[in-house]
PASE-13804 format. One record per atom (N, C-alpha, C): chain; atom name; y, x, z. Coordinates in nm, 4 decimals. Example, Ala and Ser with C-alpha at 12.3 -4.5 7.8 and 13.67 -1.06 7.14 Angstrom:
BEGIN
A  N  -0.5690  1.3190  0.7800
A  CA  -0.4500  1.2300  0.7800
A  C  -0.3300  1.3200  0.7800
A  N  -0.2250  1.2850  0.7080
A  CA  -0.1060  1.3670  0.7140
A  C  0.0030  1.2900  0.7870
REM end
This chain:
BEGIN
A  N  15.7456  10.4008  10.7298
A  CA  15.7026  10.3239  10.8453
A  C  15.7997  10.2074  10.8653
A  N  15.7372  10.1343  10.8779
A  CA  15.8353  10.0131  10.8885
A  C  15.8384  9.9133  11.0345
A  N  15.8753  9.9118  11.0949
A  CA  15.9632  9.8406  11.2110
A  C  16.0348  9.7351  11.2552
A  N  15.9998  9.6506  11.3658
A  CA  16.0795  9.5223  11.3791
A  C  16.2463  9.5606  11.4324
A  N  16.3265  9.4964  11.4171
A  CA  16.4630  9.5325  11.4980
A  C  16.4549  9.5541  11.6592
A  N  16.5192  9.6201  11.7072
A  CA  16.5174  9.6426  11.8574
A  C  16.5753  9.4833  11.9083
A  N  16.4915  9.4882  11.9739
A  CA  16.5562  9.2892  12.0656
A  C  16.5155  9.2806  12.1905
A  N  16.5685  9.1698  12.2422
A  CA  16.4911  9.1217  12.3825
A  C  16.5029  8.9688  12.3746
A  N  16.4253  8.8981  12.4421
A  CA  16.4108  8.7518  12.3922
A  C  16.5151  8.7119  12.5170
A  N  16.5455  8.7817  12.6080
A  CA  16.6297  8.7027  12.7512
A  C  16.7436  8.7742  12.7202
A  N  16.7737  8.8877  12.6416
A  CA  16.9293  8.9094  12.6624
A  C  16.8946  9.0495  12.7119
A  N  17.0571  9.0790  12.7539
A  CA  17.0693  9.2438  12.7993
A  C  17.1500  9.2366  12.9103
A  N  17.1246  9.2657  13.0350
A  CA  17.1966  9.3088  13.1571
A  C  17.2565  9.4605  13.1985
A  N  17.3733  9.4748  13.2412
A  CA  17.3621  9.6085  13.3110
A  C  17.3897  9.6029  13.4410
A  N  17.3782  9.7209  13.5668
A  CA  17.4018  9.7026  13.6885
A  C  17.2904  9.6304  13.7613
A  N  17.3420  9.6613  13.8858
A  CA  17.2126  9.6281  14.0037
A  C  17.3147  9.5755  14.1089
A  N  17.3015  9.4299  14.1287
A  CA  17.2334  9.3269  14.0576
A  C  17.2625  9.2962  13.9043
A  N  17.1741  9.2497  13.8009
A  CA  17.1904  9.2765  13.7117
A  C  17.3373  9.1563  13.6954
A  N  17.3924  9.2127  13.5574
A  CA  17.4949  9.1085  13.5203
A  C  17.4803  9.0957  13.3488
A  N  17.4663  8.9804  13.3318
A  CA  17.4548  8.9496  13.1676
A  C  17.5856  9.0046  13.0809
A  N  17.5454  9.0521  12.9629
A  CA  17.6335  9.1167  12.8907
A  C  17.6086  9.0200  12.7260
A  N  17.4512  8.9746  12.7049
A  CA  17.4513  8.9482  12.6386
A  C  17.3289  8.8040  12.6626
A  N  17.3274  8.7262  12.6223
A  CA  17.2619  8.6010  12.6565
A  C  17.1393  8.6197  12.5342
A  N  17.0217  8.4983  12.5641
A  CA  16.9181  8.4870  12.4482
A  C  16.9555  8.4684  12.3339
A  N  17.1029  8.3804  12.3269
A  CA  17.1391  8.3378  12.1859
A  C  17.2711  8.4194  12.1156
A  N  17.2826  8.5705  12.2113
A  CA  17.3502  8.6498  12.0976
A  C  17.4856  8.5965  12.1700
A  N  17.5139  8.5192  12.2536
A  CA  17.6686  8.5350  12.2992
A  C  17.7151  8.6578  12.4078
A  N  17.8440  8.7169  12.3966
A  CA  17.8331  8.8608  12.4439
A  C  17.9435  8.8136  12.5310
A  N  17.9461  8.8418  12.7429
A  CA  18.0234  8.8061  12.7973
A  C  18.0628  8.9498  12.9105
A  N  18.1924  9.0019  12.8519
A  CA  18.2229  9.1154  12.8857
A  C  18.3424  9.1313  12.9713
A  N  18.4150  9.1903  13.0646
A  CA  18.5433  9.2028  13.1133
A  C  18.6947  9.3247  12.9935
A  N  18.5622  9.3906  12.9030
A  CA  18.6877  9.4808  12.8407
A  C  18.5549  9.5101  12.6965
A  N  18.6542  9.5220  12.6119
A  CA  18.5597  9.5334  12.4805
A  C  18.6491  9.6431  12.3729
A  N  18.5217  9.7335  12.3756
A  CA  18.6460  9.8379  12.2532
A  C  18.5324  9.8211  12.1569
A  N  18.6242  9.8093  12.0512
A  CA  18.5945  9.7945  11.8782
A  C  18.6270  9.8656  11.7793
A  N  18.5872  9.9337  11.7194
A  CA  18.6626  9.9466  11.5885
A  C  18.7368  9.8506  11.4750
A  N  18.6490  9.7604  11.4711
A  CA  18.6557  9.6551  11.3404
A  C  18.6500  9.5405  11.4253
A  N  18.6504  9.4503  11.4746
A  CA  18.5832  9.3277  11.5196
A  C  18.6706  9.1830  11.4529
A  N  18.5179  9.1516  11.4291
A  CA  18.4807  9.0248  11.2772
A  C  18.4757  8.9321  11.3456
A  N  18.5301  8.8068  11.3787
A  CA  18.4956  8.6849  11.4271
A  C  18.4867  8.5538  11.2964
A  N  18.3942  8.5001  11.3124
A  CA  18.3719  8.4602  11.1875
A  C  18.3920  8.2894  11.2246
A  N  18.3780  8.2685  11.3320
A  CA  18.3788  8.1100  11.4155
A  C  18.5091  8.1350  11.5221
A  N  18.5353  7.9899  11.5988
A  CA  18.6130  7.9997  11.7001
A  C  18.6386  8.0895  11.8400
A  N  18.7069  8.1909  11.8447
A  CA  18.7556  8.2872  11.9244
A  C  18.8058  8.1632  12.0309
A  N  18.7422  8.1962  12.1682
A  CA  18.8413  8.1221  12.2886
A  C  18.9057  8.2503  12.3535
A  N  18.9656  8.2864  12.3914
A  CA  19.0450  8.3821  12.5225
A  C  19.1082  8.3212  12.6081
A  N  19.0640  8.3779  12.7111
A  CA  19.1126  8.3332  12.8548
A  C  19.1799  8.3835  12.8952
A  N  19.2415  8.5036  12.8333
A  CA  19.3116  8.6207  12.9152
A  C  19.4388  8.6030  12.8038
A  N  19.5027  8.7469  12.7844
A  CA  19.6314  8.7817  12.7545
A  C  19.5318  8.8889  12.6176
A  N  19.5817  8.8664  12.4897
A  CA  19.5619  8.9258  12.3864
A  C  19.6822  9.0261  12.3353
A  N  19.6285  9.1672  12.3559
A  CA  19.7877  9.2918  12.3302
A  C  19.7069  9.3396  12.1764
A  N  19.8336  9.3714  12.1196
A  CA  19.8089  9.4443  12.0083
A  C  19.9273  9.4973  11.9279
A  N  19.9307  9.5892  11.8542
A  CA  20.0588  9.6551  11.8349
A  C  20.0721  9.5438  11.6818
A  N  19.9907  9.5197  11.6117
A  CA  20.0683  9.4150  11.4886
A  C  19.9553  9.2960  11.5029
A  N  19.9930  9.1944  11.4510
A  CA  19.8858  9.0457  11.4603
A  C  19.9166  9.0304  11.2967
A  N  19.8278  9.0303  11.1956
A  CA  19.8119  9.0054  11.0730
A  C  19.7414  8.8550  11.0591
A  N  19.8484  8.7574  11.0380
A  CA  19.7247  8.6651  11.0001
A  C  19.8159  8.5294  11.0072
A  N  19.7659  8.3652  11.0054
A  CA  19.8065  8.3231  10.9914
A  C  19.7988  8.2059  11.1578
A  N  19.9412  8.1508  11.1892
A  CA  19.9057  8.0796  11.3594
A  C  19.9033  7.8979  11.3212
A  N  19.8089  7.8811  11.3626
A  CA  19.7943  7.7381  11.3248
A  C  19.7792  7.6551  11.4823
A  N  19.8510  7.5370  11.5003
A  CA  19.9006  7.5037  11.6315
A  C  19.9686  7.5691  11.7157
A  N  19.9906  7.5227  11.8333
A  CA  20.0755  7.5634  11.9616
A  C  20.0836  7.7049  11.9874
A  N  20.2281  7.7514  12.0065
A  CA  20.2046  7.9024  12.1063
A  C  20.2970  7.8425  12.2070
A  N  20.2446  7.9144  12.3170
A  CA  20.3513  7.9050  12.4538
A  C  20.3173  8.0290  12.4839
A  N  20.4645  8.0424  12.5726
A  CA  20.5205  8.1705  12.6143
A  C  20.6487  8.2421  12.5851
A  N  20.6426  8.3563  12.5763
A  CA  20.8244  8.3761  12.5892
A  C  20.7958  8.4743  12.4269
A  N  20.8612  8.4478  12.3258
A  CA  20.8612  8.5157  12.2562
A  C  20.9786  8.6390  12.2395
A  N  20.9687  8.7531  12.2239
A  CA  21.0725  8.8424  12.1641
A  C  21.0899  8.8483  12.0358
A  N  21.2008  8.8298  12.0425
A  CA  21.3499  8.8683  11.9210
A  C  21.4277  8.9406  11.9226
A  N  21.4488  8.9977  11.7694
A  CA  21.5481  9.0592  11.7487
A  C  21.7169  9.0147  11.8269
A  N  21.8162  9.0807  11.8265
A  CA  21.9380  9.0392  11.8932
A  C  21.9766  9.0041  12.0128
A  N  22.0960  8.9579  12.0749
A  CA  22.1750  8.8982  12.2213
A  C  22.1696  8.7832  12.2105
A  N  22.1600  8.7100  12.3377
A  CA  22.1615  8.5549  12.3997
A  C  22.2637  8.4983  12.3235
A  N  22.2241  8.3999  12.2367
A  CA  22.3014  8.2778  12.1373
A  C  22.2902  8.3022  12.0467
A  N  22.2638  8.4543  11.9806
A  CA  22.2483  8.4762  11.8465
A  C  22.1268  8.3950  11.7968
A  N  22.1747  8.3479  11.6782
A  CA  22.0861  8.2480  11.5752
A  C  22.0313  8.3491  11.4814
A  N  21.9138  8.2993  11.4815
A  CA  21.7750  8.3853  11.3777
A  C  21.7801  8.3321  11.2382
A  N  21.8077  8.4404  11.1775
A  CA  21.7963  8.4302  11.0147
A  C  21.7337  8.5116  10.9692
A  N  21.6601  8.4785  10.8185
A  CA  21.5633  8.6048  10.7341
A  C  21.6635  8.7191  10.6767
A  N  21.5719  8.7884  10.7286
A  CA  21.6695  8.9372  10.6997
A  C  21.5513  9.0164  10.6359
A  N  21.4882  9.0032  10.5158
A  CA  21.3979  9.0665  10.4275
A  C  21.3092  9.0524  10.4788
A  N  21.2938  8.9380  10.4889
A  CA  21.1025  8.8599  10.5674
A  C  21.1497  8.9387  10.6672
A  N  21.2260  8.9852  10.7782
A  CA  21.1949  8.9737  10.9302
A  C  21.3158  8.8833  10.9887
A  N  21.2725  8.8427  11.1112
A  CA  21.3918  8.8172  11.1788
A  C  21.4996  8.8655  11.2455
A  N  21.6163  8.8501  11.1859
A  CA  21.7177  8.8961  11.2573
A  C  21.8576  8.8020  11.2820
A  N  21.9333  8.8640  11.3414
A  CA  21.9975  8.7869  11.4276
A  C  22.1755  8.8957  11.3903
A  N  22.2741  8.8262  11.4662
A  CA  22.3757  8.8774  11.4450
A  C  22.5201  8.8618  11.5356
A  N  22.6264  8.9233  11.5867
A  CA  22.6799  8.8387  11.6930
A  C  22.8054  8.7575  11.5992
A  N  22.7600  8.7766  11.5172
A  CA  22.8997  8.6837  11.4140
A  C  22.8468  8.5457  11.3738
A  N  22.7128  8.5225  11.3833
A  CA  22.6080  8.3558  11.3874
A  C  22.5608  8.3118  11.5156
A  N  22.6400  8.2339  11.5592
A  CA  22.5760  8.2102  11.7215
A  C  22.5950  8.0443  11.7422
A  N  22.4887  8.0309  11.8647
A  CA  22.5014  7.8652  11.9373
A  C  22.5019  7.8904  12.0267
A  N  22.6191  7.8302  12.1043
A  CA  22.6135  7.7971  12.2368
A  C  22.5550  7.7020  12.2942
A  N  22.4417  7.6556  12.3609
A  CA  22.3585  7.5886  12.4162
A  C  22.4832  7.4481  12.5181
A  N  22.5377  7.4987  12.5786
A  CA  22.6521  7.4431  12.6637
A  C  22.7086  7.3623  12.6038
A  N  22.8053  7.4843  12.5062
A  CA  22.9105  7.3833  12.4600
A  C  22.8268  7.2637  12.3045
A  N  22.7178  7.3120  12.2844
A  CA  22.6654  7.2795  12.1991
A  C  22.7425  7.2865  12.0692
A  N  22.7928  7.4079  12.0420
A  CA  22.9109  7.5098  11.9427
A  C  22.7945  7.5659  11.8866
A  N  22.8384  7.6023  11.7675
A  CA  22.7446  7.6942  11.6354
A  C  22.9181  7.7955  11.6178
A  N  22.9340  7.8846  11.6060
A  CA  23.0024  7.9876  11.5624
A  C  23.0059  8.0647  11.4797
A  N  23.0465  8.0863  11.3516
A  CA  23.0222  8.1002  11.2451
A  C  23.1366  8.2877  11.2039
A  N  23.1409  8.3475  11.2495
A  CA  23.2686  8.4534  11.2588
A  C  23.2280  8.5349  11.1017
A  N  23.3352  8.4234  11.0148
A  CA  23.2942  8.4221  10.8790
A  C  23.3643  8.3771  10.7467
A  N  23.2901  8.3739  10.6482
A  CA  23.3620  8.2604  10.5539
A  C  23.2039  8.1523  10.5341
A  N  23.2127  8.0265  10.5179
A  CA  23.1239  7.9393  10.5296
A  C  23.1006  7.8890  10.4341
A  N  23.0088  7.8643  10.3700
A  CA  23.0073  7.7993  10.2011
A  C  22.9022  7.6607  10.1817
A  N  22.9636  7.5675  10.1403
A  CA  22.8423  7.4272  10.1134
A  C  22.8821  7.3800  9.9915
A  N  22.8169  7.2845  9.9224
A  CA  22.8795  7.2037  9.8720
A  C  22.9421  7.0500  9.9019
A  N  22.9268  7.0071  10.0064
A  CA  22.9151  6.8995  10.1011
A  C  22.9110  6.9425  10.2394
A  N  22.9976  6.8685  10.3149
A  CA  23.0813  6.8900  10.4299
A  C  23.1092  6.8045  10.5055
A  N  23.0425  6.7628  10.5817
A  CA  23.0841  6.6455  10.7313
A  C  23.1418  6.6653  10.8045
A  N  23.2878  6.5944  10.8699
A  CA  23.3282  6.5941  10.9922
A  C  23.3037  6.4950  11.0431
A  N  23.2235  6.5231  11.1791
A  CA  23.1966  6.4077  11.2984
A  C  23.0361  6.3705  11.2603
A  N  23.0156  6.3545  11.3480
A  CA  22.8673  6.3069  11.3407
A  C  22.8148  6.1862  11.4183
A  N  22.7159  6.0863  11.3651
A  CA  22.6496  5.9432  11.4412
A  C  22.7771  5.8512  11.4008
A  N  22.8132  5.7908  11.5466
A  CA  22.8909  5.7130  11.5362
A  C  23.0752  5.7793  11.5433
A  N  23.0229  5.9165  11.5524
A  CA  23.1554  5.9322  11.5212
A  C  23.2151  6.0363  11.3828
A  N  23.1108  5.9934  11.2861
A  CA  23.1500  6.0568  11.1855
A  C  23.2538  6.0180  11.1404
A  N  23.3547  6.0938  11.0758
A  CA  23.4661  6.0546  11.0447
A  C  23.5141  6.0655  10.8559
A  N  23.4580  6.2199  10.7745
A  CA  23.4976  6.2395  10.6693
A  C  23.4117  6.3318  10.6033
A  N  23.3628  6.3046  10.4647
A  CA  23.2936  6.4232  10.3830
A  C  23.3457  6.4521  10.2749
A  N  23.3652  6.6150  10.2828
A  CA  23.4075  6.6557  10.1442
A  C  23.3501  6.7844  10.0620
A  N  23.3498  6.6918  9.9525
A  CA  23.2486  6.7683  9.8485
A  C  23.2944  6.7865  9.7099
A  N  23.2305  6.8056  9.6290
A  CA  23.2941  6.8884  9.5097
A  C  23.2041  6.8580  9.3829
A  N  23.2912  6.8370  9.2654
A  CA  23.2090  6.7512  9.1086
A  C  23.2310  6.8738  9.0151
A  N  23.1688  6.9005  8.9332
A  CA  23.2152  6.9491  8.7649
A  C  23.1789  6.8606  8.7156
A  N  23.2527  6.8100  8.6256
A  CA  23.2171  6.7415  8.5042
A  C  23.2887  6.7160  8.3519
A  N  23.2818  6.7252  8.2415
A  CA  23.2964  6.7509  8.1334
A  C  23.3209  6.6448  8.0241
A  N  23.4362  6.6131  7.9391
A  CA  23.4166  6.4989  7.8442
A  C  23.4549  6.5881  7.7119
A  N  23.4195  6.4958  7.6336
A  CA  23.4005  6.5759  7.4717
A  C  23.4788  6.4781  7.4190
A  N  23.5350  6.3420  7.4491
A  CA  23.5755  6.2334  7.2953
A  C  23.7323  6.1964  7.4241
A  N  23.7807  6.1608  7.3422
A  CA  23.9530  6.0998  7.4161
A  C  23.8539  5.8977  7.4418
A  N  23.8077  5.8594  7.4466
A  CA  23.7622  5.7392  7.4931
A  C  23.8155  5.7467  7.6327
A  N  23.8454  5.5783  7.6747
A  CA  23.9112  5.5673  7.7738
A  C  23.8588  5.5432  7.9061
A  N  23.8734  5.5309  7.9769
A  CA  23.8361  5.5702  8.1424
A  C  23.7053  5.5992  8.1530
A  N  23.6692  5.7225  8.0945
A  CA  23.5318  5.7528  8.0835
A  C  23.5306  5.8029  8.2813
A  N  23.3751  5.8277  8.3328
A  CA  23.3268  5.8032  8.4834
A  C  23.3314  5.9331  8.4967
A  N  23.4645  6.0096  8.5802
A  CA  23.4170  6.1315  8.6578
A  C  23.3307  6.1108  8.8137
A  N  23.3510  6.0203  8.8386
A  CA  23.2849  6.0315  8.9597
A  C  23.2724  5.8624  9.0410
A  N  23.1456  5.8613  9.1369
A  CA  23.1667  5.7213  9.1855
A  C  23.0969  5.6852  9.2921
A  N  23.1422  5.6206  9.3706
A  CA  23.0660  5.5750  9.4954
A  C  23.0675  5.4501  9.5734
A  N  23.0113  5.4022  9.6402
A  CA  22.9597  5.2275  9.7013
A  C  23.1522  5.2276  9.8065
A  N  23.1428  5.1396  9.7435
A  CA  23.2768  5.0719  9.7916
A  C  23.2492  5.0182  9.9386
A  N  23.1503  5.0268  9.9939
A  CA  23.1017  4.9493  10.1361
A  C  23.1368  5.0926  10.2445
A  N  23.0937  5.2143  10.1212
A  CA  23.0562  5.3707  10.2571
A  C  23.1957  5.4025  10.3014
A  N  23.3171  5.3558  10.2556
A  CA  23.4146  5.4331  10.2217
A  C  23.5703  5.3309  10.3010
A  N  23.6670  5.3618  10.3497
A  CA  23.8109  5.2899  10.3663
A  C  23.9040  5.3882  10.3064
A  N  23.8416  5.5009  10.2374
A  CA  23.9321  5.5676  10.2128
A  C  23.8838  5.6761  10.0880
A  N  23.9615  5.7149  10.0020
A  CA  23.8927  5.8446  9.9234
A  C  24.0523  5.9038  9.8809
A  N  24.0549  6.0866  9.9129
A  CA  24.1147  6.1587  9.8216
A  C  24.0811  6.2305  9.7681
A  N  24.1223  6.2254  9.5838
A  CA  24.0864  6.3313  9.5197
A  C  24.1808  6.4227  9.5073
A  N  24.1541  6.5602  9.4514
A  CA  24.1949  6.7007  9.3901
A  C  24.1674  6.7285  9.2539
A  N  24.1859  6.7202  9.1579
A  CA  24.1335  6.7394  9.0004
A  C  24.2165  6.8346  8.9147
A  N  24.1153  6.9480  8.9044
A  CA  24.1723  6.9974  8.8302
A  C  24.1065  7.0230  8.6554
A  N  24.2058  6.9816  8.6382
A  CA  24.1306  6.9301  8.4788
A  C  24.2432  7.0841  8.3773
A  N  24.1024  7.1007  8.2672
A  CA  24.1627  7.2390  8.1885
A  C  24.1041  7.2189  8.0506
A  N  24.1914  7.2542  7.9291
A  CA  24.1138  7.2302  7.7911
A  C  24.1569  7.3667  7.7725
A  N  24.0370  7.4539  7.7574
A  CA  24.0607  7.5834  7.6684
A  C  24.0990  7.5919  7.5445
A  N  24.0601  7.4707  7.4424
A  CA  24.0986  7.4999  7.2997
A  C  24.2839  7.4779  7.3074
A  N  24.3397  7.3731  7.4055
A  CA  24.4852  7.3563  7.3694
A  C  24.5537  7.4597  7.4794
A  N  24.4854  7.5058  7.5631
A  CA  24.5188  7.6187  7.6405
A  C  24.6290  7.5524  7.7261
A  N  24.5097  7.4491  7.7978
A  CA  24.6262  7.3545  7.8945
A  C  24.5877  7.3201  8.0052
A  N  24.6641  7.2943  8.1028
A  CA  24.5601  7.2438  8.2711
A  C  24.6787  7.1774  8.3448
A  N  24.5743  7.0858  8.4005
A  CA  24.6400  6.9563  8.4587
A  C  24.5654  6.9666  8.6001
A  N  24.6653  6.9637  8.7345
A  CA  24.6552  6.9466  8.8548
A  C  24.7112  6.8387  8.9421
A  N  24.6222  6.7324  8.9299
A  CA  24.6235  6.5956  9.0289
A  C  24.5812  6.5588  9.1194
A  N  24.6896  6.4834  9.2117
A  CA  24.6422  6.4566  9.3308
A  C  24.6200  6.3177  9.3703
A  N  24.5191  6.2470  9.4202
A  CA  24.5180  6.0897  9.4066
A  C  24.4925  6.0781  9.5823
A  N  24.5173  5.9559  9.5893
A  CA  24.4751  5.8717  9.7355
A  C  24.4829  5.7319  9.6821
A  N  24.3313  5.6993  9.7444
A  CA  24.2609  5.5691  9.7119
A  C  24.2247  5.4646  9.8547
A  N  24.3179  5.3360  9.8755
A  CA  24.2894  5.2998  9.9702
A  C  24.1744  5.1508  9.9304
A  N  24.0404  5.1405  10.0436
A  CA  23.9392  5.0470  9.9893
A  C  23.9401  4.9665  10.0907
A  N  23.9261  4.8110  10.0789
A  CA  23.8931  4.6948  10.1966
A  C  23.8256  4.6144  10.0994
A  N  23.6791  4.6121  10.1299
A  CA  23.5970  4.5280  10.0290
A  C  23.5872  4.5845  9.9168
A  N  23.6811  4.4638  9.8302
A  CA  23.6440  4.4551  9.6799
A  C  23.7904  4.5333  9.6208
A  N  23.8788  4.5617  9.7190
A  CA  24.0448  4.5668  9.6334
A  C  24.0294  4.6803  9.6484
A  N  24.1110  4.8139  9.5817
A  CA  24.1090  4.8944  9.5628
A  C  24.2754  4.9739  9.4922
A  N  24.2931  5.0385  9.5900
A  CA  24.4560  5.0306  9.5923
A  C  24.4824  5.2054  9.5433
A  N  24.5355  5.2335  9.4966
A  CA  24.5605  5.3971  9.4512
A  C  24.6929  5.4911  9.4257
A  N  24.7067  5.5254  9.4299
A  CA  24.8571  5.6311  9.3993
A  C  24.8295  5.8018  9.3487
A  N  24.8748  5.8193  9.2518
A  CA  24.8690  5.9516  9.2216
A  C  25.0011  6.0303  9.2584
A  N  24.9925  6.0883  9.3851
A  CA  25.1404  6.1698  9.4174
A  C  25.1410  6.2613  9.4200
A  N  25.0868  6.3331  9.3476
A  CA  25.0847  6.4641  9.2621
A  C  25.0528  6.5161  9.1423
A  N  25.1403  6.5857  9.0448
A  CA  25.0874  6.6035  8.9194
A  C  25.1400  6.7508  8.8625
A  N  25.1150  6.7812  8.7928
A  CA  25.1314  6.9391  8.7888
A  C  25.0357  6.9838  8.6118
A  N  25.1278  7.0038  8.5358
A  CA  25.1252  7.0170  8.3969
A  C  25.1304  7.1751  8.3272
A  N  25.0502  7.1985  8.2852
A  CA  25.0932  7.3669  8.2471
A  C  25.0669  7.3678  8.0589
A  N  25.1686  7.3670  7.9869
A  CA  25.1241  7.3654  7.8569
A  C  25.0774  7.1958  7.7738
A  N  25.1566  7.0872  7.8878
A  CA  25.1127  6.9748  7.8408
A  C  24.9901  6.9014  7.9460
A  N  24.9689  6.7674  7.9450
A  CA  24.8738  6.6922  8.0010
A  C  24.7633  6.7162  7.9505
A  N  24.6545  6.6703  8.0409
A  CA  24.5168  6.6521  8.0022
A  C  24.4571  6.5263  7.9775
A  N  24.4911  6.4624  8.0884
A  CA  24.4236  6.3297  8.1033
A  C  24.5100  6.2425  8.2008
A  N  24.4677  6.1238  8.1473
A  CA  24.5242  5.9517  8.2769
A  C  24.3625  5.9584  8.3746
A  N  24.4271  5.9508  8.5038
A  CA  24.3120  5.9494  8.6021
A  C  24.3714  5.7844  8.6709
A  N  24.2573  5.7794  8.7028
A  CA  24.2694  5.6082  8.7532
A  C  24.1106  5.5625  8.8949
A  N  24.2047  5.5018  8.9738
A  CA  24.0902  5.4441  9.0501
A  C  24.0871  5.3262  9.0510
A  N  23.9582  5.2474  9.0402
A  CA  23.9270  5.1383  9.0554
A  C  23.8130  5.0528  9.1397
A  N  23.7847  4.9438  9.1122
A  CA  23.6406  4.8829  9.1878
A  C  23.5607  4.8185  9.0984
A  N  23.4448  4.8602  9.0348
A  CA  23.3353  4.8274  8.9550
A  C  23.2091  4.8069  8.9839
A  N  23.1709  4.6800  9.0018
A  CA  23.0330  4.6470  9.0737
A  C  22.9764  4.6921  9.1801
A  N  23.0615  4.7027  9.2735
A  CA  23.0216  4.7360  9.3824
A  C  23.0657  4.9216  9.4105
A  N  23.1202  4.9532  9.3103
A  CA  23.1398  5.1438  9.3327
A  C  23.2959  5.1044  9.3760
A  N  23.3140  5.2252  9.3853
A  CA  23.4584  5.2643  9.3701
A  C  23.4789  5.3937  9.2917
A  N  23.5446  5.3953  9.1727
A  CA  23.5305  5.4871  9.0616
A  C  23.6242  5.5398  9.0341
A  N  23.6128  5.6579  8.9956
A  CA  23.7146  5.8346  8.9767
A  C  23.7409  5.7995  8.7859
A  N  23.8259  5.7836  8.7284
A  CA  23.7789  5.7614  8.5469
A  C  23.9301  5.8284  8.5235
A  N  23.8913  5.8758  8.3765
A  CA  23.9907  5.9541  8.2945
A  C  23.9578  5.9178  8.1770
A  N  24.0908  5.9236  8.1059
A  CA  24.1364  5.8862  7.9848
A  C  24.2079  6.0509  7.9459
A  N  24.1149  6.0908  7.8344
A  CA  24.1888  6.2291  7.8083
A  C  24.2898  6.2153  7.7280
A  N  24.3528  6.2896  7.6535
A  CA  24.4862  6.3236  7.6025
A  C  24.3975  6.3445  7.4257
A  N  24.3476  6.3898  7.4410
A  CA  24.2872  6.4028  7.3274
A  C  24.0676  6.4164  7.3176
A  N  24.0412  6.4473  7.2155
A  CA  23.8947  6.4491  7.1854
A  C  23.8725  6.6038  7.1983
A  N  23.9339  6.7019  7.2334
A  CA  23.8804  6.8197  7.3096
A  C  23.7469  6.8735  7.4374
A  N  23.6978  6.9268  7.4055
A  CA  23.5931  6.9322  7.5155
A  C  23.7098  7.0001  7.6193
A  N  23.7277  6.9026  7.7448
A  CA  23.7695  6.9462  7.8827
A  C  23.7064  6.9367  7.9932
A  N  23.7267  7.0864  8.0502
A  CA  23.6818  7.0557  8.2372
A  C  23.7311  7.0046  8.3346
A  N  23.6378  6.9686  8.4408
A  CA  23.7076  6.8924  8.5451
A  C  23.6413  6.9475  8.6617
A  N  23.7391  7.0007  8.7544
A  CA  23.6827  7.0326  8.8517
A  C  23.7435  6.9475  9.0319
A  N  23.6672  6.9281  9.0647
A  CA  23.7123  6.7687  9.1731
A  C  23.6614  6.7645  9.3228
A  N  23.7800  6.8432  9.4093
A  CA  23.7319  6.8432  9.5384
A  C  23.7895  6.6638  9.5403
A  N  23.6651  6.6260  9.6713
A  CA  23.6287  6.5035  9.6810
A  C  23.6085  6.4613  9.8417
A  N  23.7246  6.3529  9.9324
A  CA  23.7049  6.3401  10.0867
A  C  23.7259  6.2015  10.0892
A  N  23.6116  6.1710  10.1161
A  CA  23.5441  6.0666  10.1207
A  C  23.5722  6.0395  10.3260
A  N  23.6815  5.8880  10.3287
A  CA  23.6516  5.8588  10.4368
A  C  23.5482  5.7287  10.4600
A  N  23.4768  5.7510  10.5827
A  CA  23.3901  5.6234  10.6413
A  C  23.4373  5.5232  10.6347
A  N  23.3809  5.4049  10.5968
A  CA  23.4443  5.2935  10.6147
A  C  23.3876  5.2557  10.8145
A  N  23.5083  5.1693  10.8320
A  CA  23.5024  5.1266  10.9369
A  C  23.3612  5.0396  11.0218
REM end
């Protein structure tokens, strides 16, 4: 036997006076709704407050409201195995506008001062030469960013089983470029002549090795602002 679907062409009311539950065109307007499964396949509006013990899915635009987090007031949120967590040894103080770090801190690049009152960055090179050719380029930068640069180099040849620890200060105005190496430190013999200069507009880190050995160079680098 075969059968049309159960329908009504005006909808479904309950209560006296009646109250719409469901309209002619299938929209359903309820105060509380229990589901098992419920499929929304178009735009969901809610007017109310949505509870649920997990939300699976993805949030596209605005949320307002107060969210909960893991941790205490200032603690800063980090991934802690895809969740968020927090810690009292990573914190910001809102006030002092302080980040607190109760730690060891690791970058490769490092600013002190910020905007107009940045003051110094220091950062760090490896780099490697294979032939004794002369003032080959460990390192280099615009002679305009800078009134000041000191390097740290520590240069090492494993085959002569030797290492060289230098210390330079480089003073810059324009185009001149003024330098002093007042520190040097030899273990088993030299490595290399380190030299600063001004080349088209850089200001350049160069070494002249001791020999055609493959040597390392390793080069903390504090770079002051120019004025």
């Amino acid at each position: 036997m075969v059968s049309d679907p159960f329908n009504s062409v005006g909808g479904y009311t309950v209560g006296i006076p009646p109250v719409s539950i469901i309209d002619a065109t299938g929209n359903i307007t309820v105060d509380k709704l229990t589901a098992g499964n419920l499929i929304v396949t178009s735009d969901a509006n809610i007017l109310g407050n949505i509870t649920a013990t997990n939300f699976v899915g993805n949030v596209v635009g605005n949320i307002s409201g107060n969210l909960i987090v893991p941790g205490n007031t200032n603690e800063i949120l980090y991934n802690a195995n895809s969740q968020a967590g927090a810690n009292s040894n990573f914190t910001y103080d809102p006030a002092l506008n302080l980040v607190t770090v109760n730690g060891n801190l690791k970058a490769n690049t490092f600013t002190m001062g910020s905007g107009l009152n940045e003051f110094s960055t220091a950062s760090v090179l490896f780099a490697t030469t294979l032939d004794a050719s002369a003032n080959q380029v460990l390192h280099k930068t615009l002679a305009t960013t800078v009134s000041s640069i000191d390097y740290t180099v520590i240069a090492s040849n494993p085959t002569a089983n030797s290492r060289q620890t230098s210390k330079l200060i480089a003073g810059v105005l324009g185009d001149e470029v003024h330098y002093y190496e007042y520190g040097t430190i030899d273990i088993n013999g030299g490595v290399g002549d380190f030299r600063v200069m001004y080349d088209s507009g850089n200001i350049v880190l160069t070494v002249t090795p001791v020999n055609a050995d493959h040597t390392d160079y390793r080069i903390m680098i504090t770079q002051y602002k120019d004025i």
